[in-house]
mmCIF file as Biopython writes it, N, C-alpha, C and O atoms, coordinates in Angstrom:
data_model
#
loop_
_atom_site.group_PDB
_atom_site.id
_atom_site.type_symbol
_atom_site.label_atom_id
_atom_site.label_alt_id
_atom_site.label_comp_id
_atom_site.label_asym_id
_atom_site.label_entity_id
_atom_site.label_seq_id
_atom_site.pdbx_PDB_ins_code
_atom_site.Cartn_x
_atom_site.Cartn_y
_atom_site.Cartn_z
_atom_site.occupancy
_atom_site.B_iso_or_equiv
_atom_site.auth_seq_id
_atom_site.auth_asym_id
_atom_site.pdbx_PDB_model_num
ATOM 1   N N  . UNK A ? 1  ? -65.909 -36.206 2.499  1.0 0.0 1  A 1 
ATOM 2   C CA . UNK A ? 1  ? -64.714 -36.541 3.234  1.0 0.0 1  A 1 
ATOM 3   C C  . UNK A ? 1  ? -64.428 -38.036 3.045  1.0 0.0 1  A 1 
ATOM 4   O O  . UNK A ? 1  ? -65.232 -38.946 3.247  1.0 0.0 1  A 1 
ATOM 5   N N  . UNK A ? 2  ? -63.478 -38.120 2.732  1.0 0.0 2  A 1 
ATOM 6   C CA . UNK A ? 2  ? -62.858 -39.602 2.885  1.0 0.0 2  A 1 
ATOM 7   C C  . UNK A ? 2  ? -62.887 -40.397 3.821  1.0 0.0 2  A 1 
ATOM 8   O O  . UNK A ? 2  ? -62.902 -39.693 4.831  1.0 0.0 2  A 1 
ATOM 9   N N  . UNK A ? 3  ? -62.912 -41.943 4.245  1.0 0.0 3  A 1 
ATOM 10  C CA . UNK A ? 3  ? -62.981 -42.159 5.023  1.0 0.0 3  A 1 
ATOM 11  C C  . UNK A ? 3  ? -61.789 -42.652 5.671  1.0 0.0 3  A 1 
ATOM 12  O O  . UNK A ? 3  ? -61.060 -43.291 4.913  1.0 0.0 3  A 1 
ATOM 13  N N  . UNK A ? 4  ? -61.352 -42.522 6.967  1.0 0.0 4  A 1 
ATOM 14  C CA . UNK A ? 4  ? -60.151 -42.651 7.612  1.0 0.0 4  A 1 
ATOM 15  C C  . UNK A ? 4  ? -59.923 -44.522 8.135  1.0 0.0 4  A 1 
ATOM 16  O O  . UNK A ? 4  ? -60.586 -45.212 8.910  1.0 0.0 4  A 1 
ATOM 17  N N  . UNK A ? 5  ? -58.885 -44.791 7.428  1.0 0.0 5  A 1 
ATOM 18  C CA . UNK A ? 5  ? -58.698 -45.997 8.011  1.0 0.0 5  A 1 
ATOM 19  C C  . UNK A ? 5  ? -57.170 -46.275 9.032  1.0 0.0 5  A 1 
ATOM 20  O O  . UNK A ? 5  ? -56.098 -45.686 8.894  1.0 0.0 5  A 1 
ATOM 21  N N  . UNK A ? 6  ? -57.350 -46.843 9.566  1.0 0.0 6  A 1 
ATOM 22  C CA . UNK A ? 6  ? -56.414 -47.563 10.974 1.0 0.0 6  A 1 
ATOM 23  C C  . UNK A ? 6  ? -55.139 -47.732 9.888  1.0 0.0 6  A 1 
ATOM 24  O O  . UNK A ? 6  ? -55.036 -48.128 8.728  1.0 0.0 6  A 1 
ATOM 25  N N  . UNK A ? 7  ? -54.035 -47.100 11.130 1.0 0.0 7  A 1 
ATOM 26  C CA . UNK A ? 7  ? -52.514 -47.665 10.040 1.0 0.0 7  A 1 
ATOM 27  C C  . UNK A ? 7  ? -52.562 -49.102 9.864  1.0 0.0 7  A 1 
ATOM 28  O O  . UNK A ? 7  ? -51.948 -49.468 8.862  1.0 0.0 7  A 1 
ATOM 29  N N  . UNK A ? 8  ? -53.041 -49.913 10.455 1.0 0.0 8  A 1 
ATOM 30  C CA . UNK A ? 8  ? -52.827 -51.470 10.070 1.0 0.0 8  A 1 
ATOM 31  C C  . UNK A ? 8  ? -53.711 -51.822 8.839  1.0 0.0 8  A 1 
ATOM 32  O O  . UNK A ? 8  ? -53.078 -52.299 7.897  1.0 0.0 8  A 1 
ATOM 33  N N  . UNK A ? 9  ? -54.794 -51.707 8.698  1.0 0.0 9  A 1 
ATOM 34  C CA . UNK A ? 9  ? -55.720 -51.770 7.759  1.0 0.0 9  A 1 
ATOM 35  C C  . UNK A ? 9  ? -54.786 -50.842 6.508  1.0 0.0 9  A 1 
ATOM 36  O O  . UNK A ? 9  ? -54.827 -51.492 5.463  1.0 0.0 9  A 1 
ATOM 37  N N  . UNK A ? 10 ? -54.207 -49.907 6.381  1.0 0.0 10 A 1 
ATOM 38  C CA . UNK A ? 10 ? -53.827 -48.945 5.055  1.0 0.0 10 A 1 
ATOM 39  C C  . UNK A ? 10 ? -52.197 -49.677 4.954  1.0 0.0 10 A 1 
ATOM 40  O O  . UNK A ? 10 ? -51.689 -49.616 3.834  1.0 0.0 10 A 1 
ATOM 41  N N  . UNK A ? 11 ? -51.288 -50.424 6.170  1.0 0.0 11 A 1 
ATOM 42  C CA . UNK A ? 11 ? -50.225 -51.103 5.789  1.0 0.0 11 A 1 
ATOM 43  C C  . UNK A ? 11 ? -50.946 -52.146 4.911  1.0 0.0 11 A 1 
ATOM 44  O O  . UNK A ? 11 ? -50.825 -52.130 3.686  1.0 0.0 11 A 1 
ATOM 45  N N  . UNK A ? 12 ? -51.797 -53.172 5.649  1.0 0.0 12 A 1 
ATOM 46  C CA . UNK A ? 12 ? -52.321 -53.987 4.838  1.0 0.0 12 A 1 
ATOM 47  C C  . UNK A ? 12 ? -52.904 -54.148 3.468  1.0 0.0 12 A 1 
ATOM 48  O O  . UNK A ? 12 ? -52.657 -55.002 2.617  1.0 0.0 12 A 1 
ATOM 49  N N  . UNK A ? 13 ? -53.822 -53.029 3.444  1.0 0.0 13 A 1 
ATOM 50  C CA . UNK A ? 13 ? -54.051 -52.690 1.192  1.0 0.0 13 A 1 
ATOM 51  C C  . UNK A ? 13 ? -52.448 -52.372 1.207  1.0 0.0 13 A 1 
ATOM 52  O O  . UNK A ? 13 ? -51.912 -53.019 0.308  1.0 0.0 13 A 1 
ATOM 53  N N  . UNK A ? 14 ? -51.593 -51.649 1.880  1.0 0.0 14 A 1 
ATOM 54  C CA . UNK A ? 14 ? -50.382 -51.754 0.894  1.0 0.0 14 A 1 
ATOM 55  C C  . UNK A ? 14 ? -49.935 -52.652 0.727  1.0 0.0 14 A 1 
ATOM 56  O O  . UNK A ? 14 ? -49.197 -52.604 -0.258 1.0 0.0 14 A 1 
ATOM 57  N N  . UNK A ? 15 ? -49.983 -53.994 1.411  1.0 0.0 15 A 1 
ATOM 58  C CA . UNK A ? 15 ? -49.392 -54.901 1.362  1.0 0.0 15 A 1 
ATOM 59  C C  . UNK A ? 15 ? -50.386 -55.906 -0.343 1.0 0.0 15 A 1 
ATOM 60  O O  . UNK A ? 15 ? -50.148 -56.462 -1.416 1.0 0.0 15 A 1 
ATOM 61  N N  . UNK A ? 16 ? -51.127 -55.639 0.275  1.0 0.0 16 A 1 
ATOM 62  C CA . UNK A ? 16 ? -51.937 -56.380 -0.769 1.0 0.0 16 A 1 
ATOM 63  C C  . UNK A ? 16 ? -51.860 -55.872 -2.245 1.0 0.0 16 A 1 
ATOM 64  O O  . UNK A ? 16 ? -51.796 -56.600 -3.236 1.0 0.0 16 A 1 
ATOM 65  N N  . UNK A ? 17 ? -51.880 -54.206 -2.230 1.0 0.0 17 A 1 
ATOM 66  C CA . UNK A ? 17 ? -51.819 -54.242 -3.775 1.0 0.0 17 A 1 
ATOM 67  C C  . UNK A ? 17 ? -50.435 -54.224 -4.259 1.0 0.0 17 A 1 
ATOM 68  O O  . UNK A ? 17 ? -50.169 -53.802 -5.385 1.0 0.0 17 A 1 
ATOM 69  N N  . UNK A ? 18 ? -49.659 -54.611 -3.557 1.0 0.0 18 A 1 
ATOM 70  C CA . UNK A ? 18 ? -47.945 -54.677 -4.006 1.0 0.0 18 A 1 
ATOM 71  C C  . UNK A ? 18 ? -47.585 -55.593 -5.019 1.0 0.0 18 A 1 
ATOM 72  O O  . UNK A ? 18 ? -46.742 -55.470 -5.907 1.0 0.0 18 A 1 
ATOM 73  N N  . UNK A ? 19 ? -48.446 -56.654 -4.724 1.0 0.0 19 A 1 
ATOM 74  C CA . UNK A ? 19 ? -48.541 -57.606 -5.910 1.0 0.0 19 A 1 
ATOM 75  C C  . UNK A ? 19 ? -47.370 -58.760 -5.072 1.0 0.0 19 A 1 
ATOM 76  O O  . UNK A ? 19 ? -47.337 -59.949 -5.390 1.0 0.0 19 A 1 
ATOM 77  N N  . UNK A ? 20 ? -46.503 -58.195 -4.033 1.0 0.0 20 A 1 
ATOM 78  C CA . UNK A ? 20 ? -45.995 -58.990 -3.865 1.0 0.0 20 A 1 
ATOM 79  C C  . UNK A ? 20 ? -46.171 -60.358 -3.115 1.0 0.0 20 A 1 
ATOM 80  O O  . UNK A ? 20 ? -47.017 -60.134 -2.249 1.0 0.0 20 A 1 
ATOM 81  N N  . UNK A ? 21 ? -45.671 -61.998 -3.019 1.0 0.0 21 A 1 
ATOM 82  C CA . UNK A ? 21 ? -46.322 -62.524 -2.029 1.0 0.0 21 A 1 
ATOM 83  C C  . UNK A ? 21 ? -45.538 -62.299 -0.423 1.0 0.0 21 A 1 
ATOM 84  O O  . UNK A ? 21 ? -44.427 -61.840 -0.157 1.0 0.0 21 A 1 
ATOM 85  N N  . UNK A ? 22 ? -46.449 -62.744 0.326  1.0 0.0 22 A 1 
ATOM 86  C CA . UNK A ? 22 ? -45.506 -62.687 2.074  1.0 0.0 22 A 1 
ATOM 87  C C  . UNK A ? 22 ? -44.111 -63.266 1.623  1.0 0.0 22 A 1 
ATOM 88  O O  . UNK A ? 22 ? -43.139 -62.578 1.314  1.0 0.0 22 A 1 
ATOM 89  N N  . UNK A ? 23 ? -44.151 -64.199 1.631  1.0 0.0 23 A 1 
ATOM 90  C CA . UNK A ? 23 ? -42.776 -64.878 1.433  1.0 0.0 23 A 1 
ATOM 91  C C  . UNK A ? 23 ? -41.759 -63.530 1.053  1.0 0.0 23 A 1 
ATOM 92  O O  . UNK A ? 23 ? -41.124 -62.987 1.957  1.0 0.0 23 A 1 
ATOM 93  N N  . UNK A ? 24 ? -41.697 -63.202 0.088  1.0 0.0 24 A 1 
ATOM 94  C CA . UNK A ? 24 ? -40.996 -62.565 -1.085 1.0 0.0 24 A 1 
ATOM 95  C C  . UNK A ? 24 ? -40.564 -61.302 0.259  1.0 0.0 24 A 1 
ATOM 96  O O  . UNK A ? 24 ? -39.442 -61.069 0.707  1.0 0.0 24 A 1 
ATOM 97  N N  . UNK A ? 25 ? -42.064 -60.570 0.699  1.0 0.0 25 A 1 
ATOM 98  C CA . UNK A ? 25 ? -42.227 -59.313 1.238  1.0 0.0 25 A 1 
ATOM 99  C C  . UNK A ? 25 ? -41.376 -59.802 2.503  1.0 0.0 25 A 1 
ATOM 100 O O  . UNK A ? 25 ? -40.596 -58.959 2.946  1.0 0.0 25 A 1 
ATOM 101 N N  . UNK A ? 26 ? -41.412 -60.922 3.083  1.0 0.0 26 A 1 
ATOM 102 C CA . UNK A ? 26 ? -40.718 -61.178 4.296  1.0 0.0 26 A 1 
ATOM 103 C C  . UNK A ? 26 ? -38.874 -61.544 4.333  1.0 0.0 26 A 1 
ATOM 104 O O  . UNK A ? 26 ? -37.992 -61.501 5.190  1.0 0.0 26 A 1 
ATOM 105 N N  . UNK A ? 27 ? -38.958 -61.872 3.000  1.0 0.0 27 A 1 
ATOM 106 C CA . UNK A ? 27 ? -36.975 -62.330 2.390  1.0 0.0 27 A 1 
ATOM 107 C C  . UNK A ? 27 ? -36.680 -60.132 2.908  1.0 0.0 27 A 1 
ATOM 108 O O  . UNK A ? 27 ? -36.098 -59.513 3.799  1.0 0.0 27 A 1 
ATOM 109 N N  . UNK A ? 28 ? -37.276 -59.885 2.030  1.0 0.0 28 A 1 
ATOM 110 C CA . UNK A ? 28 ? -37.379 -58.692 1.881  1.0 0.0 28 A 1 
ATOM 111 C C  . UNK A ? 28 ? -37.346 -57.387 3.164  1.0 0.0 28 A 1 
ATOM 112 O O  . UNK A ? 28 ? -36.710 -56.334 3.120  1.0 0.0 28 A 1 
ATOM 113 N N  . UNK A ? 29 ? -38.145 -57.828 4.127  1.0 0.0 29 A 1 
ATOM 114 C CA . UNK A ? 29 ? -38.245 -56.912 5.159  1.0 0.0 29 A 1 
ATOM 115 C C  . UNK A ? 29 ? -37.463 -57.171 6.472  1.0 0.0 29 A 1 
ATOM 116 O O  . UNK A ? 29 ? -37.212 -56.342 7.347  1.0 0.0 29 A 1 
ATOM 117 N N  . UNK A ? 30 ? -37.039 -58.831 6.430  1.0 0.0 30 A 1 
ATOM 118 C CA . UNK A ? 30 ? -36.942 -59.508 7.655  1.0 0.0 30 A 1 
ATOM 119 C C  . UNK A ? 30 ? -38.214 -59.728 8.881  1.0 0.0 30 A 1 
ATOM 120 O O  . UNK A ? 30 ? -38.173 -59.515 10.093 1.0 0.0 30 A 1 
ATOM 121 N N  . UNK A ? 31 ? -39.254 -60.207 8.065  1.0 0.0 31 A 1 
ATOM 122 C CA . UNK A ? 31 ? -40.585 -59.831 8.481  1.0 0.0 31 A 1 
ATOM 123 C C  . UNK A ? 31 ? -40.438 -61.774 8.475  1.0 0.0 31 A 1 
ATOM 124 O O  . UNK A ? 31 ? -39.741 -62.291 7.603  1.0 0.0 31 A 1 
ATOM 125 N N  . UNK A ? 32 ? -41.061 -62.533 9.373  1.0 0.0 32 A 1 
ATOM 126 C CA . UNK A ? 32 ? -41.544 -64.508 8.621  1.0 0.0 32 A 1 
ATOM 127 C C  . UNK A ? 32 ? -42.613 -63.785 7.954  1.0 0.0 32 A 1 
ATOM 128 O O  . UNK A ? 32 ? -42.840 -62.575 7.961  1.0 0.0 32 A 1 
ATOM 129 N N  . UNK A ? 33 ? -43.339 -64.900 7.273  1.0 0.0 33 A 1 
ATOM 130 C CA . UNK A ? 33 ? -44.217 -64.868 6.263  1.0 0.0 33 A 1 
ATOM 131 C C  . UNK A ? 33 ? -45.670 -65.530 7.084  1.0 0.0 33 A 1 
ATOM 132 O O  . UNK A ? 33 ? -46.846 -65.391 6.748  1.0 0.0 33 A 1 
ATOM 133 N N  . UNK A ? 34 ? -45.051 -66.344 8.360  1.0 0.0 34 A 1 
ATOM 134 C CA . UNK A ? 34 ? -46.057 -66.512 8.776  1.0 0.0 34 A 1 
ATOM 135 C C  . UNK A ? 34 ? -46.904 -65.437 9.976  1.0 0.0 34 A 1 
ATOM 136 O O  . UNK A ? 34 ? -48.088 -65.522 10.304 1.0 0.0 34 A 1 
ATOM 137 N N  . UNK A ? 35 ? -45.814 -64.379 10.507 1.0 0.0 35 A 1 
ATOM 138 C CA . UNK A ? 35 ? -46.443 -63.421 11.267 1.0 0.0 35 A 1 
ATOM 139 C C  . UNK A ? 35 ? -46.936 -62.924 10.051 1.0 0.0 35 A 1 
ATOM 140 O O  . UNK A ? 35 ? -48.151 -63.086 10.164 1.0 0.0 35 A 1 
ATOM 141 N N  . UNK A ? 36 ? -46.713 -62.396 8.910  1.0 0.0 36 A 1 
ATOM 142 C CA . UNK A ? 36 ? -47.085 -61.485 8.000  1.0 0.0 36 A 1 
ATOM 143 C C  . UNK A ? 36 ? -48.854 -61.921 7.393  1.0 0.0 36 A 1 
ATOM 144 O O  . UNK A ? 36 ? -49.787 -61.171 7.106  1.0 0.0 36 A 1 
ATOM 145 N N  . UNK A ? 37 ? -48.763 -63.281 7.376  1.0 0.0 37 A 1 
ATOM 146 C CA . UNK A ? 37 ? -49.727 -63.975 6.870  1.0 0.0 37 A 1 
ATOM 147 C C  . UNK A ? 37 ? -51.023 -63.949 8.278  1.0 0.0 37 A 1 
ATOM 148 O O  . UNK A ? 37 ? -52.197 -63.621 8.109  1.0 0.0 37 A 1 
ATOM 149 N N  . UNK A ? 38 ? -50.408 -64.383 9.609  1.0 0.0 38 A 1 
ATOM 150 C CA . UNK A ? 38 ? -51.276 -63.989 10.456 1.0 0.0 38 A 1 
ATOM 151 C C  . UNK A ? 38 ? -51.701 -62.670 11.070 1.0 0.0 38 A 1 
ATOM 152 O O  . UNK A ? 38 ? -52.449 -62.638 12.047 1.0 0.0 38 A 1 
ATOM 153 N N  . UNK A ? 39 ? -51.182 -61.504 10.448 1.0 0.0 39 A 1 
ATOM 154 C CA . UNK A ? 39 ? -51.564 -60.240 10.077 1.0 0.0 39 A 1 
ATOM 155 C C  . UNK A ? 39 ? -52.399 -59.715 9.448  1.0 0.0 39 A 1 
ATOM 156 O O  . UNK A ? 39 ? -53.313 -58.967 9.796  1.0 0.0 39 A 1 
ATOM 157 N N  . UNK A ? 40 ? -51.942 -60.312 7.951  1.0 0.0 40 A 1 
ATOM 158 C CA . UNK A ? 40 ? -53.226 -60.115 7.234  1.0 0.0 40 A 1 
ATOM 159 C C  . UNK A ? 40 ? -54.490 -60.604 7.488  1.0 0.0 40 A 1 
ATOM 160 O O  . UNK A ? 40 ? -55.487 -60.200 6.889  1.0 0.0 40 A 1 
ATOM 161 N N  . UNK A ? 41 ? -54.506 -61.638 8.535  1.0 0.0 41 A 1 
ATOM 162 C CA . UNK A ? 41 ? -55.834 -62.610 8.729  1.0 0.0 41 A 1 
ATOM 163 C C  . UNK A ? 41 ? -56.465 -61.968 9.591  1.0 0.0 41 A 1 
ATOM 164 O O  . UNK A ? 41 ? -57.672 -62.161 9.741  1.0 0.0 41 A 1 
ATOM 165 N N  . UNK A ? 42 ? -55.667 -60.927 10.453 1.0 0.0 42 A 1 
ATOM 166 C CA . UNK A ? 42 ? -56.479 -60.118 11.383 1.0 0.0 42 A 1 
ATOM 167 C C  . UNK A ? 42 ? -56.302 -60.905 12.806 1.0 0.0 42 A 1 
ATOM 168 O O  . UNK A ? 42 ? -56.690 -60.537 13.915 1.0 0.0 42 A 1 
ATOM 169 N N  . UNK A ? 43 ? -55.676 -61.966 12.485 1.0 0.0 43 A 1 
ATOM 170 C CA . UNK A ? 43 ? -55.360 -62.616 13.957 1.0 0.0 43 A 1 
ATOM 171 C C  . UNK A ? 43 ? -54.399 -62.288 15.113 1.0 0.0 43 A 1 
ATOM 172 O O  . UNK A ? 43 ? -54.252 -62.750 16.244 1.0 0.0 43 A 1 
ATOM 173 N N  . UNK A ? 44 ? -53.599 -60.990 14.167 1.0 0.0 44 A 1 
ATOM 174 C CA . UNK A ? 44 ? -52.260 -61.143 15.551 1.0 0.0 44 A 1 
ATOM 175 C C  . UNK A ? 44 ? -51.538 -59.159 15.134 1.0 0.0 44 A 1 
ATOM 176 O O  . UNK A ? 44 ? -51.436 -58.921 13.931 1.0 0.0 44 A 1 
ATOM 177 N N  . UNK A ? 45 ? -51.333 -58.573 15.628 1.0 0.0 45 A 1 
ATOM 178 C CA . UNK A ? 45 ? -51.018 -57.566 15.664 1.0 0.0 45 A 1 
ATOM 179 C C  . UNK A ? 45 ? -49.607 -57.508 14.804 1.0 0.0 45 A 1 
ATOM 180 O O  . UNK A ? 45 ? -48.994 -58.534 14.512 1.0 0.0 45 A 1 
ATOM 181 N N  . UNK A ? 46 ? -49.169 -56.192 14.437 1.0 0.0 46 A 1 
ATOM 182 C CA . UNK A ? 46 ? -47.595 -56.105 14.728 1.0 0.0 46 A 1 
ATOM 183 C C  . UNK A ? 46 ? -47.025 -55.076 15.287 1.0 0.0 46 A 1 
ATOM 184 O O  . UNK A ? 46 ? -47.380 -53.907 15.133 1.0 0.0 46 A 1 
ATOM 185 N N  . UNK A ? 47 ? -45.947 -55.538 16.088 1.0 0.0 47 A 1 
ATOM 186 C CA . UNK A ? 47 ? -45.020 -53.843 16.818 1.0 0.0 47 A 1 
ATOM 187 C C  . UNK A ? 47 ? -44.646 -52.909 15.802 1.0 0.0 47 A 1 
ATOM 188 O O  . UNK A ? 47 ? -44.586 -53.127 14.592 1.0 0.0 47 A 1 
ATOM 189 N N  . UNK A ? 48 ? -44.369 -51.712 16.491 1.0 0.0 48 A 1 
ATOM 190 C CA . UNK A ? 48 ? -44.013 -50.832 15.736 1.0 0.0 48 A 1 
ATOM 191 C C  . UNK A ? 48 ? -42.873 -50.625 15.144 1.0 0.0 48 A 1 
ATOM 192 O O  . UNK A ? 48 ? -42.640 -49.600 14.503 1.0 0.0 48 A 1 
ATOM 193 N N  . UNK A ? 49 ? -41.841 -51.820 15.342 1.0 0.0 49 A 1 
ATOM 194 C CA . UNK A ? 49 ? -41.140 -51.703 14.577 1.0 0.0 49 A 1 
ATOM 195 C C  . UNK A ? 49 ? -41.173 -52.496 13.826 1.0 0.0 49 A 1 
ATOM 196 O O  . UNK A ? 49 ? -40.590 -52.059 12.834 1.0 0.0 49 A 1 
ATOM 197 N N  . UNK A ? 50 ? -41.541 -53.539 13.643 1.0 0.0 50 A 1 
ATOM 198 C CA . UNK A ? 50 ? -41.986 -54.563 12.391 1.0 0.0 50 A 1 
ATOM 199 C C  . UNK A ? 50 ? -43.049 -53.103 11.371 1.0 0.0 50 A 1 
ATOM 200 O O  . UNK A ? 50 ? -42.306 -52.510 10.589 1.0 0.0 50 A 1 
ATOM 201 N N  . UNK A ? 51 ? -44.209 -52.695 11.355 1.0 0.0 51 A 1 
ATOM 202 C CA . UNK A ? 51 ? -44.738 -51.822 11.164 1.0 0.0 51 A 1 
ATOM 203 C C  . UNK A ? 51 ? -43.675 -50.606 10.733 1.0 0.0 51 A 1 
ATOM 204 O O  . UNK A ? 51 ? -44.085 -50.424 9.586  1.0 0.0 51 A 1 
ATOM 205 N N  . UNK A ? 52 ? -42.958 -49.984 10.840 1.0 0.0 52 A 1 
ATOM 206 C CA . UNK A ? 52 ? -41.633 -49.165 10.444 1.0 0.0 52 A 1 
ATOM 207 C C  . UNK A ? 52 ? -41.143 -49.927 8.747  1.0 0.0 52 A 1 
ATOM 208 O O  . UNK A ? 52 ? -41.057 -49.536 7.583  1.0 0.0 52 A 1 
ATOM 209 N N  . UNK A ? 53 ? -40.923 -51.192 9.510  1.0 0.0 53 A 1 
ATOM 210 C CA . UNK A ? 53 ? -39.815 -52.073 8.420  1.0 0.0 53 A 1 
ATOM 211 C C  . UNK A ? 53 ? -40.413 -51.879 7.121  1.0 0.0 53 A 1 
ATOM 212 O O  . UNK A ? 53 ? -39.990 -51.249 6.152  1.0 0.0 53 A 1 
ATOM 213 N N  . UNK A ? 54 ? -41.929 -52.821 7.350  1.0 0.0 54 A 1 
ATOM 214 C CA . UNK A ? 54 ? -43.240 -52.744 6.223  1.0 0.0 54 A 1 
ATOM 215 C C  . UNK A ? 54 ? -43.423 -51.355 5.545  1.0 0.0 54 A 1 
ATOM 216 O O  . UNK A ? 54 ? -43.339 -51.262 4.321  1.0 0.0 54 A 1 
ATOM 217 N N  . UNK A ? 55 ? -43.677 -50.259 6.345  1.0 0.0 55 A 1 
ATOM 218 C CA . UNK A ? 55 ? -44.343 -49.101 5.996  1.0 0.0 55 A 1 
ATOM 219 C C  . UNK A ? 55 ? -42.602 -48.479 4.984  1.0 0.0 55 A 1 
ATOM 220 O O  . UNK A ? 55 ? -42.904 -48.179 3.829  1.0 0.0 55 A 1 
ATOM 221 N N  . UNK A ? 56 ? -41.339 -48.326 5.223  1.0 0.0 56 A 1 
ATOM 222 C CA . UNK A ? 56 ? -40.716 -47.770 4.624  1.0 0.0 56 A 1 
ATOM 223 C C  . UNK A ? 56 ? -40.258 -48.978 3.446  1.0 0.0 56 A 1 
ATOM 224 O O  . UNK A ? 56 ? -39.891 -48.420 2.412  1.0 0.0 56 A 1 
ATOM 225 N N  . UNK A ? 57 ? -40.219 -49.926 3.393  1.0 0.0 57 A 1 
ATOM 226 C CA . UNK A ? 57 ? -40.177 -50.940 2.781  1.0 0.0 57 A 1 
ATOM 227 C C  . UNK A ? 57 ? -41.761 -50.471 1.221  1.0 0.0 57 A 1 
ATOM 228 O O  . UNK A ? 57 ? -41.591 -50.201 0.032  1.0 0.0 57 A 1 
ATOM 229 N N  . UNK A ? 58 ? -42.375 -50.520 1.600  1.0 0.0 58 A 1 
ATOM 230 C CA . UNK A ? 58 ? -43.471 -50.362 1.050  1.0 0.0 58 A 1 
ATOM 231 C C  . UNK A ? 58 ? -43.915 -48.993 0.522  1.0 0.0 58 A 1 
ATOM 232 O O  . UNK A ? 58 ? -44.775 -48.876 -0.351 1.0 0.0 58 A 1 
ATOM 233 N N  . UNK A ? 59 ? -43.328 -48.042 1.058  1.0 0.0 59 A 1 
ATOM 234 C CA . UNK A ? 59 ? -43.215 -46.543 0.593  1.0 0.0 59 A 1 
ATOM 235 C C  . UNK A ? 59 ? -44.092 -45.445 1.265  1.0 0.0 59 A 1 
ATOM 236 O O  . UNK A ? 59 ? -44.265 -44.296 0.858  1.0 0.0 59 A 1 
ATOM 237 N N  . UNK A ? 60 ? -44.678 -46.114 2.522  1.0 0.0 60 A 1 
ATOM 238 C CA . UNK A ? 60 ? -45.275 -45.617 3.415  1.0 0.0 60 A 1 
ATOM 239 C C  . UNK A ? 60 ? -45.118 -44.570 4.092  1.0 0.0 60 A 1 
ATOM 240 O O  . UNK A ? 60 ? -43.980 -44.647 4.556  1.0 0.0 60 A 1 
ATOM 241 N N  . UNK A ? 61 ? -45.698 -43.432 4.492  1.0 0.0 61 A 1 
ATOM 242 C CA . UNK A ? 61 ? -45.315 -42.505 5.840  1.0 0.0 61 A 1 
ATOM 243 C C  . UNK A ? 61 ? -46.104 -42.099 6.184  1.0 0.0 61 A 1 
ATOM 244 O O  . UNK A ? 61 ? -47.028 -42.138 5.372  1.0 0.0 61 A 1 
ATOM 245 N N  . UNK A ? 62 ? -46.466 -41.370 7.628  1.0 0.0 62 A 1 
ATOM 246 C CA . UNK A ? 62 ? -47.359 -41.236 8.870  1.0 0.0 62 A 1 
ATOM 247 C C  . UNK A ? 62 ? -47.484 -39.506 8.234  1.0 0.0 62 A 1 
ATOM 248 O O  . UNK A ? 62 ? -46.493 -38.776 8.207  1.0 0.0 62 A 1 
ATOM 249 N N  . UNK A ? 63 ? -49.013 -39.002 7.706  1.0 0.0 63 A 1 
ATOM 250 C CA . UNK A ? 63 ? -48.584 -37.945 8.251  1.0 0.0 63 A 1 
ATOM 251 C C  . UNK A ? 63 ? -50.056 -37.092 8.807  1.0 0.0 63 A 1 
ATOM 252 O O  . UNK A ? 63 ? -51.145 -37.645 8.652  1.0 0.0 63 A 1 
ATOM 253 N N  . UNK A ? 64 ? -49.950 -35.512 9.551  1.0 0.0 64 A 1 
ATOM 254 C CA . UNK A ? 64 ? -51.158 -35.821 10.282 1.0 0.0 64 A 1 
ATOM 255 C C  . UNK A ? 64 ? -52.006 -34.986 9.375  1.0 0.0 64 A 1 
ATOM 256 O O  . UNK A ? 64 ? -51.498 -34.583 8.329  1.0 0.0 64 A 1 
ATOM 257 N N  . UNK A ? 65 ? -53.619 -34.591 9.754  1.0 0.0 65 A 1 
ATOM 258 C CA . UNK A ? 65 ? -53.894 -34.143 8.757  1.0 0.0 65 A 1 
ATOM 259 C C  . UNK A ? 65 ? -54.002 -32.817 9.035  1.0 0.0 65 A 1 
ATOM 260 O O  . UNK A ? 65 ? -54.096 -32.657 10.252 1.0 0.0 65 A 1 
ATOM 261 N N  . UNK A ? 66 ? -54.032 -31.644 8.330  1.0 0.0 66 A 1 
ATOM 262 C CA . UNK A ? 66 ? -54.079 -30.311 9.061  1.0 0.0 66 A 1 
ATOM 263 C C  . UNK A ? 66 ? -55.267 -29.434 8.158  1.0 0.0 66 A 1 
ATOM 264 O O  . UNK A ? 66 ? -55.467 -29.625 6.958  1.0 0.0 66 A 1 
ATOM 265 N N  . UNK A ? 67 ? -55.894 -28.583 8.878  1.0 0.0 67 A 1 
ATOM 266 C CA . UNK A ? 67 ? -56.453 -27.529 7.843  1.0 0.0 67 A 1 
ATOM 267 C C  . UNK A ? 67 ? -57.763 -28.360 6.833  1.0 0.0 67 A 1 
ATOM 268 O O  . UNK A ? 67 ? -58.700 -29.094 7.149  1.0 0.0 67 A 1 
ATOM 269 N N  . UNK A ? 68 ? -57.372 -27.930 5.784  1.0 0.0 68 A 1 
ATOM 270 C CA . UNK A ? 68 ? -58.493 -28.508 4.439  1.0 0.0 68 A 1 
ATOM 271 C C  . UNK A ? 68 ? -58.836 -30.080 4.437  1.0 0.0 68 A 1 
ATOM 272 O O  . UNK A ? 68 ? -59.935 -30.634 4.430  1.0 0.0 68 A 1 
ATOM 273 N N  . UNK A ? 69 ? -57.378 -30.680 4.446  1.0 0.0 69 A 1 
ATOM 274 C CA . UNK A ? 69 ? -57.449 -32.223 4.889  1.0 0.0 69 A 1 
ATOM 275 C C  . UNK A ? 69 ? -58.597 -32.576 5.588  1.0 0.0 69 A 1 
ATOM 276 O O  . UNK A ? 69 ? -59.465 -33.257 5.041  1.0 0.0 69 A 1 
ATOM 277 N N  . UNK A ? 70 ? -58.721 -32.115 6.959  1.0 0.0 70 A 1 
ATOM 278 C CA . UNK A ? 70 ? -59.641 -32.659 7.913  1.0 0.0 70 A 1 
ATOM 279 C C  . UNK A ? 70 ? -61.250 -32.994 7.710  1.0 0.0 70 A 1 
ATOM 280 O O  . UNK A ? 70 ? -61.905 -33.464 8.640  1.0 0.0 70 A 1 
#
């Protein structure tokens, strides 16, 4: 079984292997670069709708797991 990680932790590798920088990702999302940056540091949370912006921005979606998945 795979191991299950936290939506913030799986926004975050998305963020990271995007290649893109904060800056760029924040022109981009309407996200600053410095919440984005104190995100990634693990210092400061984000709401769920900042989290929305990122996740469809980024190609993200929530889904649950059912059956074989689990």
């Amino acid at each position: 079984m795979a191991p299950v990680l936290i939506i913030s932790n799986q926004v975050k590798q998305a963020i990271a292997e995007s290649g893109e920088s904060l800056n760029e990702l924040g022109r981009q999302t309407g996200v600053s670069d410095s919440q984005l940056s104190r995100f990634m540091r693990g210092e400061r949370g984000l709401n769920t709708t900042t989290l929305d912006r990122l996740a469809e921005y980024l190609g993200l979606e929530l889904t649950k797991k059912t059956g074989a998945d689990e």
